[in-house]
Each structure stands twice: as C-alpha cells, then as structure tokens.
C-alpha positions as a Markdown table, in Angstrom:
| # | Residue | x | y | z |
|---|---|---|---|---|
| 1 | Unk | -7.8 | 21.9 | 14.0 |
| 2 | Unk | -4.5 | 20.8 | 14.0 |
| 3 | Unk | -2.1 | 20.9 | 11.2 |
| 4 | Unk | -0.1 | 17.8 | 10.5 |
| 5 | Unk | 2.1 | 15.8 | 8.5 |
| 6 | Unk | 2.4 | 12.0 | 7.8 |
| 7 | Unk | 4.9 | 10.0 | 5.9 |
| 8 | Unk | 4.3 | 6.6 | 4.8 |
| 9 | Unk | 7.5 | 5.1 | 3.5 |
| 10 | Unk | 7.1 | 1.2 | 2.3 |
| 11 | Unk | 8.7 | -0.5 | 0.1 |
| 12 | Unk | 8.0 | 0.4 | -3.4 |
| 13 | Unk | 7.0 | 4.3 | -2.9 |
| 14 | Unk | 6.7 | 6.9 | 0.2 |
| 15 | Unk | 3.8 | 9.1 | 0.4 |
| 16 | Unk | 3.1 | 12.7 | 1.8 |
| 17 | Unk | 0.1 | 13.4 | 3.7 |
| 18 | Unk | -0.4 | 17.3 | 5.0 |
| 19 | Unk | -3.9 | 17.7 | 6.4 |
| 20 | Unk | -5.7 | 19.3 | 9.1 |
| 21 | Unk | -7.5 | 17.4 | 11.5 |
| 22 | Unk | -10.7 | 17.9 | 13.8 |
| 23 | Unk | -10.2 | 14.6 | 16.1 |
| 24 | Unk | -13.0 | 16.4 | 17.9 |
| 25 | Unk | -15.2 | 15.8 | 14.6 |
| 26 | Unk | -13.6 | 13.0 | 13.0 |
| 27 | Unk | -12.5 | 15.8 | 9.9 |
| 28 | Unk | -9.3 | 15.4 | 7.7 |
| 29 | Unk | -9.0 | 18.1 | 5.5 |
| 30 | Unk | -6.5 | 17.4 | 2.7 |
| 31 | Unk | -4.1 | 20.3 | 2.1 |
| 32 | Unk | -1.6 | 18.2 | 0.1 |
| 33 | Unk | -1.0 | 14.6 | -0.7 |
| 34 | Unk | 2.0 | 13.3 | -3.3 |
| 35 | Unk | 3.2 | 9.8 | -3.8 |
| 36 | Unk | 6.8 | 9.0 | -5.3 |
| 37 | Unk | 8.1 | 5.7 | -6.2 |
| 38 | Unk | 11.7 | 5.3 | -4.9 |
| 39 | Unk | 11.6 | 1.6 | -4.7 |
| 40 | Unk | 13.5 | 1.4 | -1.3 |
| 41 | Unk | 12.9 | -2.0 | -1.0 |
| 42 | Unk | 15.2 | -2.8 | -4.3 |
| 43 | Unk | 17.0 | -6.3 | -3.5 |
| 44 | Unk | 16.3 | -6.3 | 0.5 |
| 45 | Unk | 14.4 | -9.8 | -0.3 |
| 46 | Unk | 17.7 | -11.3 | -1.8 |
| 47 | Unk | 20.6 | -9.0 | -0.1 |
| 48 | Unk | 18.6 | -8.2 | 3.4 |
| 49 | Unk | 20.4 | -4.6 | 2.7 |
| 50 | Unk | 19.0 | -1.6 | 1.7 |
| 51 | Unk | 20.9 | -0.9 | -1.2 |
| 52 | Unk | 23.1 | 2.8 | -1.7 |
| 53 | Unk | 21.2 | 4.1 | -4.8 |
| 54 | Unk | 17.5 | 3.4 | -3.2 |
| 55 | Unk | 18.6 | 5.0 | 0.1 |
| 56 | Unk | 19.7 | 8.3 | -2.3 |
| 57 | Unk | 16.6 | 8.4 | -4.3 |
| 58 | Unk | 14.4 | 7.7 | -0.5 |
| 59 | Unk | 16.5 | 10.3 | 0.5 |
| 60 | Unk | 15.8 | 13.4 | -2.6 |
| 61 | Unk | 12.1 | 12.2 | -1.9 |
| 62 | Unk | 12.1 | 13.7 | 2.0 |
| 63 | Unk | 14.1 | 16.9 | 1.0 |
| 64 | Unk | 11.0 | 17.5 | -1.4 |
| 65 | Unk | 8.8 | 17.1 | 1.3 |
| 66 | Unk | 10.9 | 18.7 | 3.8 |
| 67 | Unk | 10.3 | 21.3 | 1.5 |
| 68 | Unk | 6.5 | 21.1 | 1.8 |
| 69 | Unk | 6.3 | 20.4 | 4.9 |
| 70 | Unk | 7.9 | 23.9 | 5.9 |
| 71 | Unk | 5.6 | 25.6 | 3.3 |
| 72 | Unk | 2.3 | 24.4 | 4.7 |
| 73 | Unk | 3.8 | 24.5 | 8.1 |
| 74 | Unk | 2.4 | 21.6 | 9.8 |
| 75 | Unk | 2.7 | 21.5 | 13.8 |
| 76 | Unk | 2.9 | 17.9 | 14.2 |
| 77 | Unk | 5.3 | 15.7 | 11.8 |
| 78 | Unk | 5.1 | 11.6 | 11.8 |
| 79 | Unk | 7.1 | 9.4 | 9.5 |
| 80 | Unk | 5.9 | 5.4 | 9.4 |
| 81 | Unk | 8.6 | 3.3 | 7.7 |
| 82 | Unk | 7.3 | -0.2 | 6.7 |
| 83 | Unk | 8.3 | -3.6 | 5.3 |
| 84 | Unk | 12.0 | -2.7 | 3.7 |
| 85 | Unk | 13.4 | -0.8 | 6.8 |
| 86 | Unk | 11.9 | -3.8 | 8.9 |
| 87 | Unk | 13.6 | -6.4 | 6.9 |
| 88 | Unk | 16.9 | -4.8 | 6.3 |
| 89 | Unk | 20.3 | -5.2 | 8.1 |
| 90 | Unk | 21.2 | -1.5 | 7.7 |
| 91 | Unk | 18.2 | 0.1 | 8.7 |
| 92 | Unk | 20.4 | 2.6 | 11.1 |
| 93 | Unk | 21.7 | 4.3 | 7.6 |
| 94 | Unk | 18.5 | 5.1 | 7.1 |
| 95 | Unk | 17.2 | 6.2 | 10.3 |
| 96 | Unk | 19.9 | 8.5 | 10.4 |
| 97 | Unk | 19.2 | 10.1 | 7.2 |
| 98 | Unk | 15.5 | 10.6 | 7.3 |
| 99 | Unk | 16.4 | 12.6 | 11.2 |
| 100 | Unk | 19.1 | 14.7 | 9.5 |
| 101 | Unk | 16.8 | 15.9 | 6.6 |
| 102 | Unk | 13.3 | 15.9 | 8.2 |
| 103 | Unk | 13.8 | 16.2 | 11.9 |
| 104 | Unk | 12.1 | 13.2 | 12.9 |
| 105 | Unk | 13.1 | 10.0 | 13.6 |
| 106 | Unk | 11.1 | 6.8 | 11.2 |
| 107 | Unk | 9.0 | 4.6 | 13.0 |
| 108 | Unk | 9.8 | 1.4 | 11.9 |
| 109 | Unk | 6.5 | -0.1 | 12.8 |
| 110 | Unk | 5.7 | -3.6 | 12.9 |
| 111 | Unk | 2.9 | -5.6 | 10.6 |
| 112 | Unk | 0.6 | -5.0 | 13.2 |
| 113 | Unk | 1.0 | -1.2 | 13.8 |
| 114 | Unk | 0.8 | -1.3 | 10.2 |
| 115 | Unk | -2.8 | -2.7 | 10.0 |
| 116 | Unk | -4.0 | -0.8 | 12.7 |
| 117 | Unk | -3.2 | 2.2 | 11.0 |
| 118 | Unk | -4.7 | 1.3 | 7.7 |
| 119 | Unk | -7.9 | 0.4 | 8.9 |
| 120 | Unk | -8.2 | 3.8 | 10.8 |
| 121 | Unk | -7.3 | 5.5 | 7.3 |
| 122 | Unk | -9.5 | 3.2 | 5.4 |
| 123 | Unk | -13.0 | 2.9 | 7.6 |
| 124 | Unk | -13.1 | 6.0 | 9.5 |
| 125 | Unk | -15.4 | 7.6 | 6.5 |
| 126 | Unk | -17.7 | 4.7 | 6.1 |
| 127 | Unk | -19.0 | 4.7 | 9.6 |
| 128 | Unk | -22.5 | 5.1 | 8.8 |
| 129 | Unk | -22.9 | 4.1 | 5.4 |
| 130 | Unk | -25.8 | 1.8 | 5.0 |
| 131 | Unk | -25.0 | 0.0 | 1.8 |
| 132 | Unk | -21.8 | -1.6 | 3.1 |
| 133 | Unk | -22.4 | -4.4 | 5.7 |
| 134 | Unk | -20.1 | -4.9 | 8.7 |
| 135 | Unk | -17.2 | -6.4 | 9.5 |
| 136 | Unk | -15.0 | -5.0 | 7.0 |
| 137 | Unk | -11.7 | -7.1 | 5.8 |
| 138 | Unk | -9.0 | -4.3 | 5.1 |
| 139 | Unk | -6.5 | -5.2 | 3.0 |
| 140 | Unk | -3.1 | -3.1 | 2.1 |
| 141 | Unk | -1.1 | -4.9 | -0.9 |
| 142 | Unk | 2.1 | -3.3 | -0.5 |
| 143 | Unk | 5.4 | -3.7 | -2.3 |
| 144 | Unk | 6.7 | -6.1 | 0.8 |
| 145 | Unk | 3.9 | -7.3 | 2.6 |
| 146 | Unk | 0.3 | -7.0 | 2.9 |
| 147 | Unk | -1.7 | -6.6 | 6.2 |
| 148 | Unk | -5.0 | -8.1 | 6.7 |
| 149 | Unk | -7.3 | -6.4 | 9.7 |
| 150 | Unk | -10.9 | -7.3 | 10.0 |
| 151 | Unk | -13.0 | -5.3 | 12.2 |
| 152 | Unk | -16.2 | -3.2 | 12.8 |
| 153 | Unk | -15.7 | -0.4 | 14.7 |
| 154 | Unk | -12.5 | -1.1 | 15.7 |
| 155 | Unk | -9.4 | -3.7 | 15.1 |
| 156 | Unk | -10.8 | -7.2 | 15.8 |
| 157 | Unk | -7.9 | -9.7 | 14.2 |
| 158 | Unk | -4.7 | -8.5 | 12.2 |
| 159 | Unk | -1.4 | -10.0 | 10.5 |
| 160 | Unk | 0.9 | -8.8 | 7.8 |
| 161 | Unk | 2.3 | -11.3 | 6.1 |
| 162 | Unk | 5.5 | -10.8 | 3.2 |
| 163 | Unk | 3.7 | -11.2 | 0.4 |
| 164 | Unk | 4.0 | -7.8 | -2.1 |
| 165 | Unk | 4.2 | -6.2 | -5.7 |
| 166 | Unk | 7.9 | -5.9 | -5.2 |
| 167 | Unk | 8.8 | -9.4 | -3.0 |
| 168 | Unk | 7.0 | -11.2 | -5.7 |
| 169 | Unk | 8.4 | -10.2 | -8.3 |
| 170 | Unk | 11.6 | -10.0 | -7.3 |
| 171 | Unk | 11.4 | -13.3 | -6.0 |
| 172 | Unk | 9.9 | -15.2 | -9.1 |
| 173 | Unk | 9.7 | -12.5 | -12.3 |
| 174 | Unk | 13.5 | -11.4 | -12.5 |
| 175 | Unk | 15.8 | -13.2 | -14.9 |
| 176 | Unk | 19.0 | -11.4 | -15.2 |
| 177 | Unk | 18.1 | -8.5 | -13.5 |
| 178 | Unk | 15.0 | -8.1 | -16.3 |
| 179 | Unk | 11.2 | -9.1 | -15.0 |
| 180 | Unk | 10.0 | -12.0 | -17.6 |
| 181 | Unk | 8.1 | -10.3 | -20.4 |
| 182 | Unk | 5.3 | -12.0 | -20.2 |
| 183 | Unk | 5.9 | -14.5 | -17.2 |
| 184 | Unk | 5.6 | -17.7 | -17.8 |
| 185 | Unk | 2.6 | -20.6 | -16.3 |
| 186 | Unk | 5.3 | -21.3 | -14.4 |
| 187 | Unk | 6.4 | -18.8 | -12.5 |
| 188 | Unk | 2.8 | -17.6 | -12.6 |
| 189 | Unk | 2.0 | -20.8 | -10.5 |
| 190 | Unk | 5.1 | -20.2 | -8.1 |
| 191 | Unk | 4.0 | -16.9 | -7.2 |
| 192 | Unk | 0.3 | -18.0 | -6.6 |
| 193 | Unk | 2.2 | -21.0 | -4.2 |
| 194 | Unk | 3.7 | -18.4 | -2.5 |
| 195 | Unk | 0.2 | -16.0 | -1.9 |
| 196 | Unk | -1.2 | -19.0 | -0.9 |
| 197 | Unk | 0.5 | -20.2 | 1.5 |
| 198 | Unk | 0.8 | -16.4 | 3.2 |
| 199 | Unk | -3.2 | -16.7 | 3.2 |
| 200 | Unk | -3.0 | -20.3 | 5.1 |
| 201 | Unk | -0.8 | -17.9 | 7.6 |
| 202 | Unk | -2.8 | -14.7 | 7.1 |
| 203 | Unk | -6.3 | -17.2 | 8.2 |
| 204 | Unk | -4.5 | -18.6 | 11.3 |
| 205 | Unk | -5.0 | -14.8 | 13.0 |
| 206 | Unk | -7.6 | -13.6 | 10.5 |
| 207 | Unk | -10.5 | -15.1 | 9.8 |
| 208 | Unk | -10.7 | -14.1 | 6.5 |
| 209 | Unk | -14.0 | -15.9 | 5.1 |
| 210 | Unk | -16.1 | -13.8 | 8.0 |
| 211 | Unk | -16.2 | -10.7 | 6.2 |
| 212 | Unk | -19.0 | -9.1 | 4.7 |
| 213 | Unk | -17.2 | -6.3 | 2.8 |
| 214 | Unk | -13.4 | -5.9 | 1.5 |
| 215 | Unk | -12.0 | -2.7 | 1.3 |
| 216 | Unk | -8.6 | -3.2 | -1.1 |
| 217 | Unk | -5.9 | -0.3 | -0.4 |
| 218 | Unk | -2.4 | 1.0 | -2.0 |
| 219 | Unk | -1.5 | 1.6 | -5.5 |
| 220 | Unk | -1.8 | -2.4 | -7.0 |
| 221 | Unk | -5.5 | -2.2 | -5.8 |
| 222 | Unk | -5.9 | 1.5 | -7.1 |
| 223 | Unk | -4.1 | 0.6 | -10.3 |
| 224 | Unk | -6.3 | -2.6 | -11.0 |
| 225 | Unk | -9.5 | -0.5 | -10.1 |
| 226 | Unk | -8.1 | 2.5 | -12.6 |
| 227 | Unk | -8.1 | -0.2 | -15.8 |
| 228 | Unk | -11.3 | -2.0 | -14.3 |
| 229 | Unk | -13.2 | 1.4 | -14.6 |
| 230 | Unk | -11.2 | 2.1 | -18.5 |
| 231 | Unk | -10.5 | 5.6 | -17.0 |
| 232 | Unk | -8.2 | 7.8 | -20.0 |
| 233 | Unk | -6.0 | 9.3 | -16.6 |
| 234 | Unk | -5.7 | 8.6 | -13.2 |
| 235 | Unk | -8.8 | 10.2 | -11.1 |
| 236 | Unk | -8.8 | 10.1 | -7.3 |
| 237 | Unk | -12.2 | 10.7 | -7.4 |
| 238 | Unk | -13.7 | 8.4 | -9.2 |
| 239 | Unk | -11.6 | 5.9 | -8.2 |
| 240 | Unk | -11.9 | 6.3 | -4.3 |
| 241 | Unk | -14.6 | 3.7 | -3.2 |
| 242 | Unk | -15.7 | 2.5 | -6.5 |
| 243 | Unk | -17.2 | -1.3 | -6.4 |
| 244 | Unk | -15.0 | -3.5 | -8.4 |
| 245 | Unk | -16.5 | -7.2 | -9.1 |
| 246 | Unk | -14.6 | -10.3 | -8.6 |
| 247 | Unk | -15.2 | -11.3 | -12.6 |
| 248 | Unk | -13.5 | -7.4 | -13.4 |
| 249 | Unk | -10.7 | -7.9 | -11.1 |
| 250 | Unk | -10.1 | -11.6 | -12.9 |
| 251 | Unk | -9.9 | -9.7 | -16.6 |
| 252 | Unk | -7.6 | -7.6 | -15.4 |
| 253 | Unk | -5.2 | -9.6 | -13.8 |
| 254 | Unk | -5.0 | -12.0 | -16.5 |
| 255 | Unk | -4.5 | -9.2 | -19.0 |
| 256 | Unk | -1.7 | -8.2 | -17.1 |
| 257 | Unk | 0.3 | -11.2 | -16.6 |
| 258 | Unk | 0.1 | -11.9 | -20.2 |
| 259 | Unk | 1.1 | -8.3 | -21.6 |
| 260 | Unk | 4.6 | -7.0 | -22.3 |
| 261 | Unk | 6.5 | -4.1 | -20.4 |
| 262 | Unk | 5.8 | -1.9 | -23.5 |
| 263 | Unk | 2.0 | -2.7 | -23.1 |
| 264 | Unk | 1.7 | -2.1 | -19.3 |
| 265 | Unk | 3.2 | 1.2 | -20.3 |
| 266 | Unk | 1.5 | 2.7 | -22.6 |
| 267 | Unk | -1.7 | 2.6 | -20.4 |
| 268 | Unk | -2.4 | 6.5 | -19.7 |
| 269 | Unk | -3.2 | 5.3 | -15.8 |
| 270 | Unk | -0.1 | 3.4 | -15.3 |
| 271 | Unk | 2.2 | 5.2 | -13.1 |
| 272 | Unk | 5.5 | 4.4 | -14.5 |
| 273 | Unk | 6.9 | 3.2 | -11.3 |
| 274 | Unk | 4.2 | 0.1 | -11.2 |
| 275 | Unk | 5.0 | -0.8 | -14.8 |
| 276 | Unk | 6.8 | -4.2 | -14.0 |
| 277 | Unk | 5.0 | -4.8 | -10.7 |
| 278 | Unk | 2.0 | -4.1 | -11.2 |
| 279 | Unk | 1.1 | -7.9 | -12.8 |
| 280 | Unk | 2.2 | -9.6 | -9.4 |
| 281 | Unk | -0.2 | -7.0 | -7.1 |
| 282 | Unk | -3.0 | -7.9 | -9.4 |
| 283 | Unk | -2.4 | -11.3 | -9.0 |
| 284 | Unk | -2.1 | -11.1 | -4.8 |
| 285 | Unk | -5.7 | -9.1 | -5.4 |
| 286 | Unk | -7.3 | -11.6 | -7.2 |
| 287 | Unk | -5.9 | -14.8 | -5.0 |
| 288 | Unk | -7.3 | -12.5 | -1.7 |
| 289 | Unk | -11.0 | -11.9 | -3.3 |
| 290 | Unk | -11.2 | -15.8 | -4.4 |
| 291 | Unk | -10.1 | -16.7 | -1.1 |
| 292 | Unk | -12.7 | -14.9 | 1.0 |
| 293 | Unk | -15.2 | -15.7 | -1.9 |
| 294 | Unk | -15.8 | -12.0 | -2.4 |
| 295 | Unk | -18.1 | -10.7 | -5.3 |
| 296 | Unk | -16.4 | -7.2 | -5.2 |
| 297 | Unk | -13.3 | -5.4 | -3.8 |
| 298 | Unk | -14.2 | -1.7 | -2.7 |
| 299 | Unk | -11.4 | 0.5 | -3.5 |
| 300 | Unk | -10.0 | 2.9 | -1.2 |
| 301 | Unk | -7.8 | 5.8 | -1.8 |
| 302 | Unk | -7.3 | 6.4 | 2.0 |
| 303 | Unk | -5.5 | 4.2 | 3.8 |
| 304 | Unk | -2.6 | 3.7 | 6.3 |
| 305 | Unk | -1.5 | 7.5 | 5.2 |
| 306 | Unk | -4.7 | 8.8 | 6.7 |
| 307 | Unk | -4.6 | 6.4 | 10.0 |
| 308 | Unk | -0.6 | 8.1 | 9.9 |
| 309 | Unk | -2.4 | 11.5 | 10.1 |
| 310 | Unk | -5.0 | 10.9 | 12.7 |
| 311 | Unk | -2.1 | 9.3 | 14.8 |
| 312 | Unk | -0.3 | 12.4 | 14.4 |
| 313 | Unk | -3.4 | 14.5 | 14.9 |
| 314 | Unk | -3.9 | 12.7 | 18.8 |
| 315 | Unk | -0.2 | 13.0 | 19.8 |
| 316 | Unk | -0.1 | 15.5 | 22.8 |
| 317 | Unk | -3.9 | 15.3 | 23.0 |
C-alpha cells in the first residue's frame, strides 16, 4: 500500500483525495475526501485573469489541506489544476502559491490529461460488472469545461471542450453581476446554442452516439442525481452509481431553470456553492444524454480525483 494524496483544482471547487492504494490489486481505500467551492474560475471567461479574491480563497483551501495532508501523512502528493489555470493569463501567481503552501508544483493539465484521468477514476470499479454494457462514454461537467472519453478497457477517443456550470453562466445568466432569477427562453436558448455547438466539436474526436452506457461525473451530475432520487441530505452512497433515466434528468432540469435562487437554496442537498450554477450544469446534462440518445446517466462519485490518486499511486513505481 502506498499512502497518497490528490488534489483536483477546477474551476468552480478543489477537492482532496487522501487514500491508500494497492496498484498491485487495483484497491483505493478512502482515508479522507473533502470538496470546497472557491470558485477560482470567477471572471477568467470575460477578464482571462484569475482574479485576487478567488486566488485567496484557492489559497485558505490548500492550507486546510496542507493541514490534512501532514496529519494523514501521505508519501506521495499530486495536485491537477484544470480549466481556470489553463485559460488564465496569470497562471504563474498561482503556481507559485500552491508550491509555497503545499510543496508541490500544480499540473496544469490539458483537456486530454484531464479525461484520461477521469475515466481511470470513473471505470476502474466497474470492470466486471455484467449489467453495464461496454464502451462506456465518461463524461465530467465541470465549472469550465467538460471532457468526453469513450472507451472500454482503456481510453479509445477524448476531447474537452469549454462548455461548464460556471462558463455558462457567466457567459449568458449574469445581468449586472446577478444570475437572471429565473433565466429567461432566451438566454435558455443561447446557452443550449452554445452546448450544441461544443457537442458538434466534442463528436468530431468522439463518437459520441457509439456508446452503450454513460457514466455522468462532478458535482452538476451528482447534484441533478441527489434531487432525481428526492434524497432529504446529500448521501455518497446512495448516490454513487445510481441509474438516473433520461425522462428524470428532463424534470429536473426544467425545474431548475425555472426556479428562483431562494428555491434552489432551500433544497437540503444543494451545496450552497452550486446554488446559481447549478441550472446551467443540468442543462449541459440533459443536452449530452439527448444527444447520444441515452435512456439513463449512471452517476459516479469517483472520478478524475480517483484517476489523480492512482496516478500518484504509480509514480516511482
């Protein structure tokens, strides 16, 4: 067993992963996993900078887990940085600070890393189940981008494209700094333009309709299957790999879009950090499943944190 550490920073929230793994066996055993949303991502879209006061709060959210880290005492430490730092002008800033508090330098990976890793986190504990038929279409709705990687046993096809909670609604929700409470048709329909046309680029590398089972990762897909299954609190457990229909997914999304910020809120499994995106991930869901004419979305809560540990697991194997 080795005992490691992965970091996933994206856009919307960065995520702590300390486990130890059997690569030998194909074990992860979960010591500790926490999720914070820090919204790093704020304005990169519009500014291509990551802004001071999301850099501090990314920042307070690695000396906590600096903090953990030495607890547990994990041997092996990798941090993934994803779609903000990639699109950001001063990326260096935050390289810089994430080495001075943690002692590793952030991978700013590209979309393809990216996918790679989520599939590993993803499929690596369905290998032999029999109900679920082969190739799988992994798909990781982000706050930035999502990444699209269809495969069997291993990585066949992969893109990321910028489509994400935050991108979207940043791009078409915001009216004076305040997401549109509810949106209206129209900006509904300029969001689902945009999700579209990432697909048409998303199909060019993927093809997307040759799938026989999609696995939906990251909090929009997690959130959507929390209101799907009416849990009263958020439940790992009965979330993780619970079969959510295409009909469920529909309900939900269009519940969403047409509720207020005070509605989304008061749901007991709505982390408070997903309130106002939380409509436009349901949305890139739904426009996915429709596309590749899937009748359910299997839910995963492993993903591309997971593929981060086993990564960290093989280094100096």
């Amino acid at each position: 067993m080795k005992r490691v550490a992965a970091i996933d920073c994206g856009t919307n929230s960065i995520r702590l992963l300390v486990a130890d793994a059997d690569p030998a066996t194909g074990e992860l055993k979960e010591l500790d996993r926490r999720m914070q949303i820090v919204r790093l991502g704020q304005g990169v879209d519009r500014t291509g900078r990551l802004a001071p006061e999301a850099l501090e709060r990314t920042f307070a959210a690695c000396r906590d887990y600096a903090a953990v880290i030495k607890e547990l005492g994990a041997e092996q430490v990798r941090f993934v940085a994803t779609s903000a730092s990639r699109d950001a002008e001063n990326r260096d800033d935050f390289v810089r600070g994430v080495l001075d508090i943690l002692g590793v330098e952030p991978e700013v990976i590209t979309g393809d890393q990216e996918a790679e890793f989520s599939f590993t986190g993803a499929t690596k504990e369905l290998t032999g189940r029999t109900d679920l038929t082969k190739p799988y279409l992994v798909v990781d709705i982000g706050g930035g981008s999502t990444e699209f990687v269809l495969g069997s046993d291993s990585v066949r096809a992969a893109r990321s494209v910028d489509i994400g909670c935050v991108r979207m609604t940043e791009r078409h929700l915001l009216r004076d700094g305040e997401v549109s409470d509810p949106p209206s048709a129209e900006q509904i329909a300029a969001i689902r333009a945009d999700i579209d046309a990432a697909l048409d680029h998303a199909e060019e590398a993927v093809p997307l309709a040759e799938a026989a089972t999609l696995v939906g990762l990251a909090g929009s897909v997690t959130t959507v299957a929390a209101l799907a299954l009416d849990l009263d609190h958020y439940d790992s457990q009965a979330i993780h790999h619970a079969r959510i229909p295409l009909a469920r997914v529909q309900e939900i999304t269009a519940r969403l879009l047409a509720s207020t910020h005070a509605e989304r809120a008061a749901s007991p499994v709505m982390h408070p950090g997903r309130v106002d995106v939380i409509a436009a991930g349901a949305l890139v869901l739904l426009a996915i499943m429709e596309r590749t004419g899937a009748a359910e979305v299997v839910v995963s809560e492993h993903d591309i944190l997971d593929g981060i540990g086993w990564h960290a697991a093989l280094d100096d194997e």
